[in-house]
ZAMARGU-4260 file (C-alpha; in steps of 0.2 Angstrom, whole numbers, plus 5000, padded with zeros to 4 digits):
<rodrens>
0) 5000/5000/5000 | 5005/5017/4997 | 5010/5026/5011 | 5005/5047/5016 | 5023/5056/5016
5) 5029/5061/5032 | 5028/5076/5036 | 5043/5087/5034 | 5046/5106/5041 | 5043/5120/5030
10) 5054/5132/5020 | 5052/5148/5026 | 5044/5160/5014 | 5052/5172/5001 | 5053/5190/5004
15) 5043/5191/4990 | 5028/5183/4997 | 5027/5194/5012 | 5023/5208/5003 | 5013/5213/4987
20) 5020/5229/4980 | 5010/5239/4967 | 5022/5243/4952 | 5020/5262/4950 | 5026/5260/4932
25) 5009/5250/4929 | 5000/5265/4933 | 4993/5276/4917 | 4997/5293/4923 | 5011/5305/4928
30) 5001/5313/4944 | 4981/5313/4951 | 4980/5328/4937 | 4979/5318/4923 | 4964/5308/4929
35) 4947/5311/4927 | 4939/5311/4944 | 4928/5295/4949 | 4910/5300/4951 | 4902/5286/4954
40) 4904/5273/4971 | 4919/5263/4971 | 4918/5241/4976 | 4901/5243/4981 | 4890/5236/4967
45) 4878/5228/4977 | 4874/5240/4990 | 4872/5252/4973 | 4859/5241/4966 | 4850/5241/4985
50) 4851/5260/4986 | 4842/5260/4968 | 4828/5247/4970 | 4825/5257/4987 | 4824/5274/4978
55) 4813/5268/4965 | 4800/5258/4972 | 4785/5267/4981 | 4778/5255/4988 | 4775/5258/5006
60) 4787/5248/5017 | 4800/5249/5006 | 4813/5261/5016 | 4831/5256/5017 | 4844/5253/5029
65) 4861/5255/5024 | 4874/5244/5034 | 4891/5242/5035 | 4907/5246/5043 | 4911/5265/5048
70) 4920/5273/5036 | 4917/5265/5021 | 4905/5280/5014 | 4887/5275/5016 | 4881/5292/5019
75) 4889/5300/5007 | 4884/5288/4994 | 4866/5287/5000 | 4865/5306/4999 | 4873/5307/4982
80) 4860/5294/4974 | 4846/5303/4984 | 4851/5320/4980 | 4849/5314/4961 | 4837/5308/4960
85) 4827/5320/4970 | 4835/5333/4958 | 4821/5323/4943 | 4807/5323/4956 | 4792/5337/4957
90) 4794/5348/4973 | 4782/5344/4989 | 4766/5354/4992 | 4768/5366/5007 | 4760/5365/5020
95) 4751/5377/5033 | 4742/5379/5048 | 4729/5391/5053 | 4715/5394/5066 | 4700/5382/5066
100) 4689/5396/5072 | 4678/5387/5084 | 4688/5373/5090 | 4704/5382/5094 | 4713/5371/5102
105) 4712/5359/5084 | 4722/5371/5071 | 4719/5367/5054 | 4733/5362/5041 | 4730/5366/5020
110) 4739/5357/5008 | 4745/5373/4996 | 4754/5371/4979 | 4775/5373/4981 | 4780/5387/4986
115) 4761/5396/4988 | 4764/5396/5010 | 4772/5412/5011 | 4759/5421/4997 | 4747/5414/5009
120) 4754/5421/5023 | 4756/5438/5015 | 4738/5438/5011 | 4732/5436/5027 | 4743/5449/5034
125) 4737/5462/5020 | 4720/5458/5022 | 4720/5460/5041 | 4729/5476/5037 | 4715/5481/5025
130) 4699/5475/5039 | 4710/5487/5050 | 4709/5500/5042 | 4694/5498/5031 | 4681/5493/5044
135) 4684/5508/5056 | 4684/5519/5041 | 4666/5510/5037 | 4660/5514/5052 | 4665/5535/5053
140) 4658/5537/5038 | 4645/5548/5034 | 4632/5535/5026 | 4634/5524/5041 | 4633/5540/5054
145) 4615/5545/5046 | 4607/5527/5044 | 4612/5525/5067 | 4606/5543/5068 | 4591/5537/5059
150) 4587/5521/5070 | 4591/5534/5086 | 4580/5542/5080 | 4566/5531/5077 | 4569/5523/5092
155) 4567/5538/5104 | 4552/5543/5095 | 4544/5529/5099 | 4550/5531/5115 | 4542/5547/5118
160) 4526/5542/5108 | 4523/5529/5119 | 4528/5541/5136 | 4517/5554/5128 | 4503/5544/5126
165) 4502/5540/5147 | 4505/5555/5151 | 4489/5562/5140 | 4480/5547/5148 | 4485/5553/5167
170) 4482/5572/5164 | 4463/5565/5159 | 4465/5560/5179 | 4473/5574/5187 | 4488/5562/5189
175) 4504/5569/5183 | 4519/5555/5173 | 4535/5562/5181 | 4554/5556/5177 | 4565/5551/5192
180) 4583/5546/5195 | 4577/5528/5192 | 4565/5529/5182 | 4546/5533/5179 | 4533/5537/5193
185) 4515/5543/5195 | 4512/5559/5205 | 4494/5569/5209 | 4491/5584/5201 | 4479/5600/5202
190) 4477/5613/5193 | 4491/5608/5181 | 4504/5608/5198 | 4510/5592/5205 | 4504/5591/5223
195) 4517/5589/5236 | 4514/5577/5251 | 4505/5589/5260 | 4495/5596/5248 | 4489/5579/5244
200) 4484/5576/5264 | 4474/5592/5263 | 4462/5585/5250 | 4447/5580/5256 | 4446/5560/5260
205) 4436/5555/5245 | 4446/5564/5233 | 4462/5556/5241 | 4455/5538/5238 | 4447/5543/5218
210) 4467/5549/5218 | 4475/5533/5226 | 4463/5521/5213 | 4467/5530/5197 | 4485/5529/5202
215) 4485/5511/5206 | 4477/5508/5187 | 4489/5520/5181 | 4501/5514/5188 | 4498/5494/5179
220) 4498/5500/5165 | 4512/5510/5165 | 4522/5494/5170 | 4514/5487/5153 | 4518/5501/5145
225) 4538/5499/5152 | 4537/5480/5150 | 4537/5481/5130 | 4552/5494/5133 | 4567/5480/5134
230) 4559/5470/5118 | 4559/5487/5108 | 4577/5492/5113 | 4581/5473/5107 | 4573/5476/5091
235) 4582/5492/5091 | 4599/5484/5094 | 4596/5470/5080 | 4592/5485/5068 | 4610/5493/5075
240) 4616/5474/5072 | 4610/5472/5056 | 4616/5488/5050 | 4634/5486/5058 | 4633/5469/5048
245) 4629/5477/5033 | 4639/5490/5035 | 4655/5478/5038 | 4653/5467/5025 | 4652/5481/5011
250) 4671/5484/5019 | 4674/5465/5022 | 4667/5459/5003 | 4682/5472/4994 | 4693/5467/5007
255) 4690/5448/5004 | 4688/5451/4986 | 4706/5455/4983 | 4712/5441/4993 | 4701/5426/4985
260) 4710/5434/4966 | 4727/5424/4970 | 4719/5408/4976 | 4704/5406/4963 | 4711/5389/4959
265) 4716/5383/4977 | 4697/5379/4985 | 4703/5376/5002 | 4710/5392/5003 | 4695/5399/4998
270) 4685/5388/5009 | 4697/5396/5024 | 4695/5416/5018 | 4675/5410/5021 | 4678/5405/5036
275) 4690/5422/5040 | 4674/5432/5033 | 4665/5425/5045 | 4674/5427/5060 | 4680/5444/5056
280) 4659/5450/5054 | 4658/5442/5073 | 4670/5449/5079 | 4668/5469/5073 | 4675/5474/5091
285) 4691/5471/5089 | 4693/5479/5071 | 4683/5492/5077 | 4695/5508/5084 | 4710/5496/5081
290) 4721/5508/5072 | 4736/5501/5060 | 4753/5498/5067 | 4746/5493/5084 | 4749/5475/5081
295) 4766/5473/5088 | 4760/5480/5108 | 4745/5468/5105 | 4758/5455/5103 | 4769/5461/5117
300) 4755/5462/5127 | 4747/5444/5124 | 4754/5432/5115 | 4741/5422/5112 | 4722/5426/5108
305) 4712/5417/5121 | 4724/5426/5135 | 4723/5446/5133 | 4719/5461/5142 | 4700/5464/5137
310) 4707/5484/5129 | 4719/5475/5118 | 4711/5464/5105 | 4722/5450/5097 | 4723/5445/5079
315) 4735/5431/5079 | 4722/5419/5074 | 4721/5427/5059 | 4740/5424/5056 | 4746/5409/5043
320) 4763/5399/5051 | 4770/5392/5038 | 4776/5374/5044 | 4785/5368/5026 | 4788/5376/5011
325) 4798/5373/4997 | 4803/5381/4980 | 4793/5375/4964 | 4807/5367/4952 | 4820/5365/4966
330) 4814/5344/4966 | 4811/5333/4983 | 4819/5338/4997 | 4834/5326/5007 | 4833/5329/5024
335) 4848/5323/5036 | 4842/5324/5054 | 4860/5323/5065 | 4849/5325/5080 | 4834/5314/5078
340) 4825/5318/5096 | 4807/5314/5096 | 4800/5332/5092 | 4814/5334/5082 | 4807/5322/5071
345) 4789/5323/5072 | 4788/5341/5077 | 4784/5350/5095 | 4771/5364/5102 | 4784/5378/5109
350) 4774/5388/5123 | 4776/5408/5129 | 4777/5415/5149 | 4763/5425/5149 | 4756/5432/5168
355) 4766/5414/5178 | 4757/5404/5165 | 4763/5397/5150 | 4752/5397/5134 | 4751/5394/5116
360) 4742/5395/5099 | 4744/5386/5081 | 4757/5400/5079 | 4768/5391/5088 | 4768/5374/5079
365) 4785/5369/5075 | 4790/5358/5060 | 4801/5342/5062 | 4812/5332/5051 | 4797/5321/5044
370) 4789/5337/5040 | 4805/5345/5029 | 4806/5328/5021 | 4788/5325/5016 | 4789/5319/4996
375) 4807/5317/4997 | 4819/5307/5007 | 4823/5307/5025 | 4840/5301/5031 | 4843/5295/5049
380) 4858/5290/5061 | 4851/5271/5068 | 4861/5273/5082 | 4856/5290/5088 | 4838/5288/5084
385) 4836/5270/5095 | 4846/5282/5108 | 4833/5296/5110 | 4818/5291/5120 | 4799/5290/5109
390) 4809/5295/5093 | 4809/5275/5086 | 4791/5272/5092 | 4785/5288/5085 | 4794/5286/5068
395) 4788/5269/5065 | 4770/5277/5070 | 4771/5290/5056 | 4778/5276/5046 | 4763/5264/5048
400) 4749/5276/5046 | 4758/5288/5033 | 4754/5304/5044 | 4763/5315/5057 | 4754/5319/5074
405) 4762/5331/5082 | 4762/5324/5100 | 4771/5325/5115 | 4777/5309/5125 | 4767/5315/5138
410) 4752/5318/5127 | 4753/5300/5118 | 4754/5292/5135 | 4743/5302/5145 | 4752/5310/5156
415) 4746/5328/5154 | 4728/5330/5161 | 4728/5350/5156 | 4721/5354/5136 | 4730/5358/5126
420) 4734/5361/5105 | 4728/5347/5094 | 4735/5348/5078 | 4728/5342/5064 | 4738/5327/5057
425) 4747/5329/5039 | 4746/5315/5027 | 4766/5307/5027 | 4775/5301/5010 | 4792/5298/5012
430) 4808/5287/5009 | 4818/5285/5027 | 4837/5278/5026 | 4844/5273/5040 | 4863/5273/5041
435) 4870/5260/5055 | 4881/5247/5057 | 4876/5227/5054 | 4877/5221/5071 | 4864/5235/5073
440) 4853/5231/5058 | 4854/5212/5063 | 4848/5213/5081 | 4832/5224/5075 | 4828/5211/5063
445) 4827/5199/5077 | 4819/5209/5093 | 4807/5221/5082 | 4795/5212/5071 | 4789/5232/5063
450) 4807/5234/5058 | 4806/5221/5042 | 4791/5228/5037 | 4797/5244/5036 | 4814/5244/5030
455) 4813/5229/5019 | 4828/5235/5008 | 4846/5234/5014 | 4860/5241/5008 | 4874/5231/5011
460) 4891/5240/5012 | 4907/5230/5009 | 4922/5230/5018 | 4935/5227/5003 | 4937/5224/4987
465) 4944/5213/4972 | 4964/5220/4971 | 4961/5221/4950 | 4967/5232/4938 | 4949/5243/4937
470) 4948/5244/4955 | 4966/5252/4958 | 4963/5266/4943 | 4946/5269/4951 | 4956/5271/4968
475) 4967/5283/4960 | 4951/5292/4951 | 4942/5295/4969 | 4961/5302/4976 | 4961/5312/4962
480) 4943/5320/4966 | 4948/5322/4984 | 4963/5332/4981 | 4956/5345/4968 | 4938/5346/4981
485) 4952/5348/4994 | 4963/5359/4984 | 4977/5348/4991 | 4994/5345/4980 | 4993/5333/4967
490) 4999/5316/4970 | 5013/5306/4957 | 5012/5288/4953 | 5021/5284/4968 | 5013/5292/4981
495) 4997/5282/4973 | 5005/5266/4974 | 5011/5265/4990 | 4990/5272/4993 | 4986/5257/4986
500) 4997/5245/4995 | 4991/5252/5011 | 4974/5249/5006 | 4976/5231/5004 | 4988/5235/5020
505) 4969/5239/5031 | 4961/5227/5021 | 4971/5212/5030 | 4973/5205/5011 | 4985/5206/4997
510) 4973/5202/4985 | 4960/5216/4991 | 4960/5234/4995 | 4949/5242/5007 | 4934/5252/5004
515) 4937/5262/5021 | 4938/5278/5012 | 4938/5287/5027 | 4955/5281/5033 | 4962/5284/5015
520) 4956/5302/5012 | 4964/5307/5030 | 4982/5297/5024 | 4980/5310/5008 | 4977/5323/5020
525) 4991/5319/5028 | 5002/5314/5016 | 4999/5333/5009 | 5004/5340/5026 | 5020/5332/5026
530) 5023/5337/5009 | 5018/5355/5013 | 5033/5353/5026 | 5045/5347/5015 | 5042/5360/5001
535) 5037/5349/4989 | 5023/5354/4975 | 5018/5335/4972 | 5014/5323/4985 | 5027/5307/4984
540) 5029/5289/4990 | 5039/5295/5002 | 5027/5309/5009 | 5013/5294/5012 | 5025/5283/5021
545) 5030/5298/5033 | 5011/5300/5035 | 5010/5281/5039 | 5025/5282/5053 | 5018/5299/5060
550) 5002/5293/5062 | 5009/5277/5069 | 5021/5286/5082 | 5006/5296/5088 | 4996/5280/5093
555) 5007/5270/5098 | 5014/5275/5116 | 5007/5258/5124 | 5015/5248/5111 | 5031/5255/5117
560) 5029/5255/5134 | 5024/5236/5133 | 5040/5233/5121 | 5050/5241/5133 | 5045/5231/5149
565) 5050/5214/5138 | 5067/5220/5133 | 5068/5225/5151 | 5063/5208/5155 | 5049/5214/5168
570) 5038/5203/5156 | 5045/5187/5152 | 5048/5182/5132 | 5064/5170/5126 | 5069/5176/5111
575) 5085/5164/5110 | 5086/5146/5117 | 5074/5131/5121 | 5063/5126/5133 | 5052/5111/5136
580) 5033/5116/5138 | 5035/5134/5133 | 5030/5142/5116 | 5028/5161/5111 | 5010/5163/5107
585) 5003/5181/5097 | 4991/5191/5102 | 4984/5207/5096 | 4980/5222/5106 | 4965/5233/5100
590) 4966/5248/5107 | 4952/5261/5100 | 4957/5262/5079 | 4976/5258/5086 | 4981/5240/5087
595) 4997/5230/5087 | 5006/5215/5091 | 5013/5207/5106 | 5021/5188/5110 | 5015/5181/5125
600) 5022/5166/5134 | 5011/5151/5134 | 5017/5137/5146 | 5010/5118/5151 | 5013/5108/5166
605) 5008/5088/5164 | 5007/5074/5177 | 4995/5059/5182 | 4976/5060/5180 | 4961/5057/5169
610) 4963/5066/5153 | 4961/5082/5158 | 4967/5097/5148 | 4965/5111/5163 | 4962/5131/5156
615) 4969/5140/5171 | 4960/5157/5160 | 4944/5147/5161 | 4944/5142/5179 | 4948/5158/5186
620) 4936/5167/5173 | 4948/5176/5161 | 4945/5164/5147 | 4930/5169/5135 | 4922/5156/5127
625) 4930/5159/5112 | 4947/5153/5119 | 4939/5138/5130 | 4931/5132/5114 | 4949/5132/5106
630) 4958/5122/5122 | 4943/5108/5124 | 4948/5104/5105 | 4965/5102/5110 | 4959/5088/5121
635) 4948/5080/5107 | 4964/5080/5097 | 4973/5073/5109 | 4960/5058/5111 | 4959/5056/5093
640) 4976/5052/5090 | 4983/5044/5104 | 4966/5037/5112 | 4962/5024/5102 | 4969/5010/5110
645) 4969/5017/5127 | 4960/5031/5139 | 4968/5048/5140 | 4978/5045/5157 | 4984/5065/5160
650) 4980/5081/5167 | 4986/5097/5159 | 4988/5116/5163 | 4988/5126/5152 | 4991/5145/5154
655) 4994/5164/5148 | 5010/5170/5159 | 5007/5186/5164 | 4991/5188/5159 | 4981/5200/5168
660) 4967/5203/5155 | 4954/5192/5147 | 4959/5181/5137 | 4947/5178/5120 | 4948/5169/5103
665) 4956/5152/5096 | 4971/5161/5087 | 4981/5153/5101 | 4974/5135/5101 | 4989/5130/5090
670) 5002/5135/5101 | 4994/5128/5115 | 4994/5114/5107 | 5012/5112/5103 | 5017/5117/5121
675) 5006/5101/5126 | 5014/5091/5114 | 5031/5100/5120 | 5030/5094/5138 | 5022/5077/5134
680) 5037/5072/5122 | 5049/5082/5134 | 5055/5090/5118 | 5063/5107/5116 | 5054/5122/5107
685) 5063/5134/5100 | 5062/5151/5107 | 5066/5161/5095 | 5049/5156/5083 | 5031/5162/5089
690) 5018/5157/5083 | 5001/5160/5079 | 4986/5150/5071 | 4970/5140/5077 | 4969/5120/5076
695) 4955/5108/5072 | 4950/5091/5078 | 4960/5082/5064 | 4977/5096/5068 | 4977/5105/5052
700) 4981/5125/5056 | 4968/5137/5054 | 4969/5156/5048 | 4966/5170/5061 | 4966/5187/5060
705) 4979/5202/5063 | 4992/5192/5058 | 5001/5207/5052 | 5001/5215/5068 | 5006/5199/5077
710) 5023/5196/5067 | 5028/5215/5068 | 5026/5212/5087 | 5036/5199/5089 | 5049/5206/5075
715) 5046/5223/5089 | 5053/5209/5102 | 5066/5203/5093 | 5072/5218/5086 | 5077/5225/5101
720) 5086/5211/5107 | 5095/5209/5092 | 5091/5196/5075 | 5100/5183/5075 | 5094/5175/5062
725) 5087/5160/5073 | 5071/5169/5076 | 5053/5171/5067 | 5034/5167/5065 | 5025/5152/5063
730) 5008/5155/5052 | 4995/5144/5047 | 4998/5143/5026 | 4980/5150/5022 | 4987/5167/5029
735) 5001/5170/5019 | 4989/5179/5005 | 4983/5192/5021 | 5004/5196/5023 | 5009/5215/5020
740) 5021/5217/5034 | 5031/5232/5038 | 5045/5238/5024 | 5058/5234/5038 | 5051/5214/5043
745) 5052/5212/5023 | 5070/5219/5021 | 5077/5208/5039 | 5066/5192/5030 | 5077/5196/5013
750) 5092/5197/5022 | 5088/5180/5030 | 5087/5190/5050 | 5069/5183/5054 | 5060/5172/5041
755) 5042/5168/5043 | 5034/5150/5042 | 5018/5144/5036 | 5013/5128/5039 | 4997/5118/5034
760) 4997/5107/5051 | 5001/5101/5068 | 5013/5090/5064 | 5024/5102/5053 | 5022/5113/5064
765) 5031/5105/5077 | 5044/5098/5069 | 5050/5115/5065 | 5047/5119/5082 | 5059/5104/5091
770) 5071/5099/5076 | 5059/5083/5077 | 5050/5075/5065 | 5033/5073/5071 | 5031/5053/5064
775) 5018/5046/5054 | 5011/5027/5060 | 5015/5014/5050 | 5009/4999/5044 | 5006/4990/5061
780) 5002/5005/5069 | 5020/5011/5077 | 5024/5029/5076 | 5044/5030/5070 | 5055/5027/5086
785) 5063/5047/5092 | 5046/5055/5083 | 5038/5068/5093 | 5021/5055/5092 | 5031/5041/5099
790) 5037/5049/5113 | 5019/5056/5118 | 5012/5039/5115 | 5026/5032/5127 | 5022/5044/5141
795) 5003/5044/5141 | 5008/5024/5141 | 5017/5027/5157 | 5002/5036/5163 | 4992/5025/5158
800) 5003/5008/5168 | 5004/5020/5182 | 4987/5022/5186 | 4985/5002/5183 | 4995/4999/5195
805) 4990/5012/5207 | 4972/5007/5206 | 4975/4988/5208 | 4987/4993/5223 | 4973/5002/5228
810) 4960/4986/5228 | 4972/4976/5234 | 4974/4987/5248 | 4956/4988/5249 | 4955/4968/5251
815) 4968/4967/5264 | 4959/4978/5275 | 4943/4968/5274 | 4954/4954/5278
</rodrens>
């Protein structure tokens, strides 16, 4: 039969393959002023086609929420699609509100044509300016003076007719009709002289009592007589009424007939100027001696037209607040609300101190974001608007019945007992993008069932793209946008190529480049900078590699600090040397946008037990589930290749030194791994390699992620102790294509001072580890006699005789005693 090749260790890899450089002779231009700038989106096809099915379906629920990582330009794309096409779209109806004249506390909103709320406002301003004037002037003139005077007139004639009338009765009687301080009253008479109390007595008895008796029948029908006095001053005050009606609305109708000559083709204007006829014919008073210009002290005074002083009449509910407007032929507005609050949204109700009270009106009415956006698009920060109390519930309110109700939190859940404004709602048709990130759009597709239906289009940002040819012209295109936007210097061929390299650099691929443009417009910023301080007029290669360092310097204080404790050997790394049961694991440190590399000493202790493969980070809680997952398939690799015949008869430790931190992720599970197999096969490691990768239950090496940043810490390490030649990283084989390392680990790696390994598994990995071949199992079973396998197998065969034979002393022991 044929046999499977031992396994033998790895070359180490080419300077070649560490990094892929971009050949700025392959590049079709001198500078970034000889290319066309790049218009359109860059690697992001498919979150282009989801921004476009958004934008053109109108079907309710179709609202988009573009995801993806920060930076990569989701809100400037989305605006720029929306922008255009809001640029082919008809401008939105504006929208007003006015008084409901009867039901104040329920303003009215009427939907105008674009751009008609301010003529609207204007009219109502000039007509209440015209009834101000025109009204009072009705009423002083000379037509209206002699039509009152006549009424007067009538009225006191009949007055008098009818006063005349008794008092010809009553003379007939010798009883005298007499006016008083309040009011009418009989009196005797004789000989045309009112008698005085005196008088009277001296009368003789019968004449007294004829006196008294005509009085009393007088005297009812006198009150008759006054009792038809209040109906004939009523009648007198609806003739004054009447007049004063049609008096006003001679003024009123020319008033109101150059107002309705704008709006004849907008009814519910028309219908609104009837109602303001109306009103302004009941409510003569105010109009009445109100002379122009005395608006402003009336609005000082009150504020608000259901609270002022009875002398000072208030005309605010004649006013028109303009809630939306927009300019006919200027297209659909896009709205970016960067503080989406609750009223920010859906608007608010502002109130006026006025007397220790606070008031309001319609006037008052304050428009939101849904408001400014209505018939265009409305563009939203997810995170900001699930941090701001209501402002989620209340936009998927507006959403779901496609209308905006003003309301305040305390209004929608009851919490305020006192009345106040109502507003009517305003019919909603909009497009709402939210901009978040995917962890974000996931978890509100899980826990919110209304957040599918109404955002069933997402826009799904990429974080990289394919390395081609196209792709790295369209970079230099967008660079060359950037820098005449920005009036920054131009950049040569080089500066872009080394642009490029540090794309793929931040994508963690050689065959991808990152569509972080945020990151890579601030290196061109940067890179102009250093340029501008070295008095250059282009911007080179070498200004974007001083940007690079810079920013690198600036950031990376704790890398230092950490390096420097190791070379001072507070924390413990060999560099040099072996050691049994000790490898130099790689972790990555993330601190904020900054992260880097550091070895860290992995060690494993093994004695006697029941195949237990002990996580001291587990046990103590430092571990996360990540890392345990990783260390339990240690175990299962363990039983899998040397269990078979025979139960697992060992305990291991297994820990971090000088760890103080969580521990998290499998990138370790390798080197854990070799450290076990280190201390079971009492073979040497070397030192001078770390090494880095995950393991599965078979022991193939896995790809992790940061391996850049792990070998340049290591390399940091190294470094400072001095290459040697001996020293480097082990990586799992599927992560050489990640692999753009530092300019000065490429140029040690070329002169052969550090080397870098990748290996495909377990067993290569160790044999470049110890020097040892790690042995294959031959036809009867036998791993080659000196292999690292063979010596494992022996010692977990020497557990597994010593536990025998302690378990049957311990039986026997057990015997004896009962004995």
């Amino acid at each position: 039969m044929t046999q499977t090749p031992i396994p033998t260790a790895p070359d180490f890899l080419p300077a070649e393959a560490l990094y892929r450089r971009c050949d700025p002779a392959q590049l079709p231009f001198a500078t970034t002023d000889d290319l066309t700038p790049l218009e359109e989106p860059l690697g992001q096809d498919r979150a282009v086609a989801a921004v476009r099915f958004a934008i053109g379906m109108r079907q309710p629920g179709y609202n988009l929420f573009a995801l993806g990582p920060e930076g990569t330009g989701k809100i400037t794309l989305v605006r720029q699609f929306l922008e255009h096409a809001a640029a082919a779209q008809p401008a939105p109806d504006d929208w007003v509100y006015v008084h409901r004249f009867g039901e104040s506390h329920r303003p009215r909103a009427l939907r105008l044509p674009p751009g008609k709320g301010p003529d609207l406002k204007k009219t109502m301003e000039r007509l209440v300016e015209d009834l101000r004037i025109a009204l009072p002037a009705a009423f002083e003139g000379e037509e209206y003076r002699t039509h009152r005077q006549a009424l007067d007139e009538q009225f006191k004639e009949t007055q008098d007719a009818t006063l005349r009338a008794m008092q010809t009765e009553a003379s007939k009687k010798g009883i005298a009709v007499i006016r008083t301080p309040v009011g009418l009253a009989l009196a005797p008479m004789k000989d045309g002289e009112v008698l005085s109390p005196d008088d009277f007595k001296a009368l003789p008895e019968d004449e007294q009592i004829r006196l008294k008796a005509d009085m009393e029948g007088l005297q009812e029908e006198l009150e008759e007589q006054l009792n038809q006095l209040p109906q004939l001053t009523r009648q007198q005050r609806d003739k004054v009424a009447a007049l004063d009606r049609e008096t006003a609305e001679a003024a009123v109708a020319h008033s109101l007939e150059d107002a309705r000559g704008g709006w004849a083709d907008c009814p519910v204007v028309l219908d609104y100027l009837e109602a303001v006829r109306e009103e302004a014919l009941s409510s003569l008073g105010e109009f009445i001696g109100q002379t122009s210009g005395s608006e402003e002290g009336e609005e000082a005074g009150n504020g608000n037209g259901d609270h002022r002083r009875p002398d000072t009449p208030s005309f605010r509910r004649f006013r028109v607040n303009v809630l939306v407007t927009a300019c006919n032929g200027c297209g659909a507005p896009v709205v970016y609300e960067d503080h989406p609050t609750q009223p920010n949204l859906v608007g608010r109700v502002e109130h006026l101190a006025h007397l220790g009270a606070l008031i309001t009106d319609f006037n008052l009415i304050k428009p939101g974001a849904l408001h400014r956006a209505n018939g265009g698009y409305l563009v939203l920060d997810a995170r900001k608007l699930l941090l701001n109390p209501f402002a989620w519930e209340d936009l998927k309110r507006a959403l779901r019945a496609r209308e905006i109700r003003i309301e305040s939190p305390g209004q929608s859940m009851g919490l305020i007992p006192t009345v106040t404004l109502e507003p009517e709602p305003i019919p909603l048709d909009l497009k709402v993008v939210l901009i978040g990130d995917p962890m974000l759009y996931y978890l509100l597709a899980q826990e919110d069932p209304d957040f599918t239906e109404l955002f069933k289009v997402a826009a799904d940002f990429d974080y990289h793209m394919d390395r081609s040819d196209g792709n790295v012209l369209g970079l230099a295109r967008l660079v060359a946008g950037l820098a005449r936007r920005e009036k920054l210097r131009p950049l040569d061929r080089g500066a872009v190529a080394r642009l490029i390299e540090q794309a793929a650099r931040e994508a963690e691929d050689n065959e991808k480049l990152s569509t972080h443009m945020a990151s890579l417009a601030d290196l061109v910023r940067e890179a102009d900078y250093w340029a501008g301080q070295m008095g250059a007029a282009t911007v080179t290669g070498e200004h974007v590699q001083k940007a690079v360092d810079e920013h690198t310097y600036r950031h990376d204080r704790v890398r230092g600090h950490v390096l420097e404790e190791i070379t001072r050997k507070t924390l413990v790394i060999d560099t040099d040397g072996e050691e049994v049961g000790q490898v130099n694991g790689l972790v990555v440190m993330q601190l904020g946008n900054y992260s880097f590399g550091r070895p860290s000493r992995i060690s494993c202790r093994t004695h006697l037990g029941r195949g237990d493969v002990v996580d001291i980070e587990r046990e103590v809680d430092l571990g996360g589930p990540i890392h345990s997952k990783g260390v339990m398939i240690l175990s299962s690799f363990l039983a899998g290749r040397f269990a078979q015949e025979q139960p697992l008869t060992l305990s291991a430790n297994l820990v971090f030194e000088q760890s103080y931190g969580e521990v998290e992720g499998d990138s370790a599970s390798s080197a854990e791994l070799y450290c076990l197999l280190s201390a079971l096969a009492d073979a040497p490691v070397r030192q001078g390699l770390a090494v880095t990768g995950s393991v599965d239950q078979f022991g193939k090496v896995q790809a992790i992620g940061g391996v850049n940043e792990k070998i340049e810490g290591h390399f940091d390490v190294c470094l400072s102790r001095g290459l040697t030649g001996g020293q480097g990283v082990m990586i799992p084989a599927s992560n050489v294509k990640h692999l753009m390392l530092r300019p000065d680990v490429v140029e040690a790696c070329a002169k052969g001072l550090f080397r870098i390994y990748a290996v495909e598994t377990i067993d290569q990995g160790i044999a470049l580890l110890t020097g040892v071949q790690a042995g294959e199992r031959d036809d009867s079973g036998q791993f080659p006699t000196g292999s690292i396998n063979r010596r494992v197998e022996a010692k977990l065969a020497a557990f597994s005789r010593r536990l025998r034979s302690l378990n049957q002393e311990g039986s026997g022991g057990g015997r004896g005693s009962r004995d």
